[in-house]
VOGU-3710 file (C-alpha; in Angstrom, 3 decimals, decimal comma):
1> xxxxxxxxxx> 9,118/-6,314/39,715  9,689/-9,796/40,890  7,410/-12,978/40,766  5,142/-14,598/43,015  3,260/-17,776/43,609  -0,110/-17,408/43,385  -3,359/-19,057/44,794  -3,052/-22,511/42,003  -0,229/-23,473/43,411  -1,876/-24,478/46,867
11> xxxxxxxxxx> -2,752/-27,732/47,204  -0,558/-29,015/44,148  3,198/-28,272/45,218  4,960/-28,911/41,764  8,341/-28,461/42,034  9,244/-28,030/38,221  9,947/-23,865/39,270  12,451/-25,051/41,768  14,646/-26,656/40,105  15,068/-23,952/37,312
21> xxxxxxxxxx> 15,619/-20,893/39,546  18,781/-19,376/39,312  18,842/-17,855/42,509  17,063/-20,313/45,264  14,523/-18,284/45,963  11,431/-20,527/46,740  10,303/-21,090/50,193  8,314/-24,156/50,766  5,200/-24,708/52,829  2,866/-28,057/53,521
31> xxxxxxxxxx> 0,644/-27,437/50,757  1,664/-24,275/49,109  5,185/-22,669/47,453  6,225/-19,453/47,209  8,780/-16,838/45,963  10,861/-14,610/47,743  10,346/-11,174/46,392  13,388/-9,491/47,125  15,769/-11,936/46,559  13,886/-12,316/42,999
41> xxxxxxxxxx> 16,347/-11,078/40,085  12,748/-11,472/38,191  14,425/-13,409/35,334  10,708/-15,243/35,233  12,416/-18,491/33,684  10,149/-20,548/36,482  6,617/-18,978/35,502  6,194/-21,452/32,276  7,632/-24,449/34,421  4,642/-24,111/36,600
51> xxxxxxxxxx> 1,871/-26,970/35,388  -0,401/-25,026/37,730  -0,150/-22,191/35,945  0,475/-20,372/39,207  3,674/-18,247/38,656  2,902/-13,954/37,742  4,655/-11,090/37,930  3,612/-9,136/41,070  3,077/-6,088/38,284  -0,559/-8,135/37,357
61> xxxxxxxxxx> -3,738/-7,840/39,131  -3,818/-11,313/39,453  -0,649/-11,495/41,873  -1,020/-8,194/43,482  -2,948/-10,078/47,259  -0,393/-12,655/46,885  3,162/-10,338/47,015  2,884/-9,658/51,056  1,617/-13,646/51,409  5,037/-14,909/49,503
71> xxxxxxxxxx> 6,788/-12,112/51,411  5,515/-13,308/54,889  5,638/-17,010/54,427  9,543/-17,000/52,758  10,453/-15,355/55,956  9,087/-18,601/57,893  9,155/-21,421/55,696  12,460/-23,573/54,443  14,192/-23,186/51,492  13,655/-25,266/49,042
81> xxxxxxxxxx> 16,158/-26,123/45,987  15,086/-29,244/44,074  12,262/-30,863/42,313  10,243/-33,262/44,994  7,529/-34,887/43,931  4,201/-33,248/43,060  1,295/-33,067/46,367  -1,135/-36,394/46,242  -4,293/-35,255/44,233  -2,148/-32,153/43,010
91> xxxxxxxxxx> -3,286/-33,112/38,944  -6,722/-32,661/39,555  -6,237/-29,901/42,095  -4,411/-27,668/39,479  -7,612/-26,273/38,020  -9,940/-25,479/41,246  -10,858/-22,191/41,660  -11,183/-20,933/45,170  -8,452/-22,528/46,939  -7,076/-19,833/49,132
101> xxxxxxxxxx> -9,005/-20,842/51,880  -6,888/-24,034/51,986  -3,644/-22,339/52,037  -1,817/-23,864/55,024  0,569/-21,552/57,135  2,933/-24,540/58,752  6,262/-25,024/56,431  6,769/-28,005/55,469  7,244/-30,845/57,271  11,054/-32,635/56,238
//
């Protein structure tokens, strides 16, 4: 088992799971974080950090489409290893539904 980002965290990009990660292993994109599965020791002390609520373990249905997506992008996108400040708009983003469609693919831009 190991934890993923899920489909809350796009558009929001708080950090708060970063900086509590004992291992490094969040990639970041431009609107969008995510976990790197296999270098996850699944310790899960960043899934209530996340204000968005985003964090699972890849073992619930609700993460299961988004394992291969934090797989793929944490090949391509930076690493990322402190809190940054929060995406404009990201406190009322937190609680739309239906954001995968906004999920960018470009890492981010620093």
């Amino acid at each position: 088992m190991a934890y993923v980002v899920t489909e809350n965290c796009i558009k929001c990009k708080f950090t708060d799971c970063v900086e509590v990660c004992p291992v490094d292993c969040f990639y970041e994109g431009e609107n969008f974080l995510v976990i790197n599965p296999d270098e996850c020791i699944d310790c899960g002390v960043c899934e209530p950090e996340c204000p968005a609520e985003a964090i699972y373990p890849d073992s619930e249905a609700k993460a299961a489409n988004w394992a291969e997506v934090n797989r793929k992008y944490a090949a391509e996108w930076p690493n990322i290893t402190r809190k940054i400040d929060p995406l404009p708009g990201a406190e009322q983003a937190k609680g739309e539904a239906g954001k995968a469609s906004a999920l960018s693919p470009k890492p981010a831009a620093r």
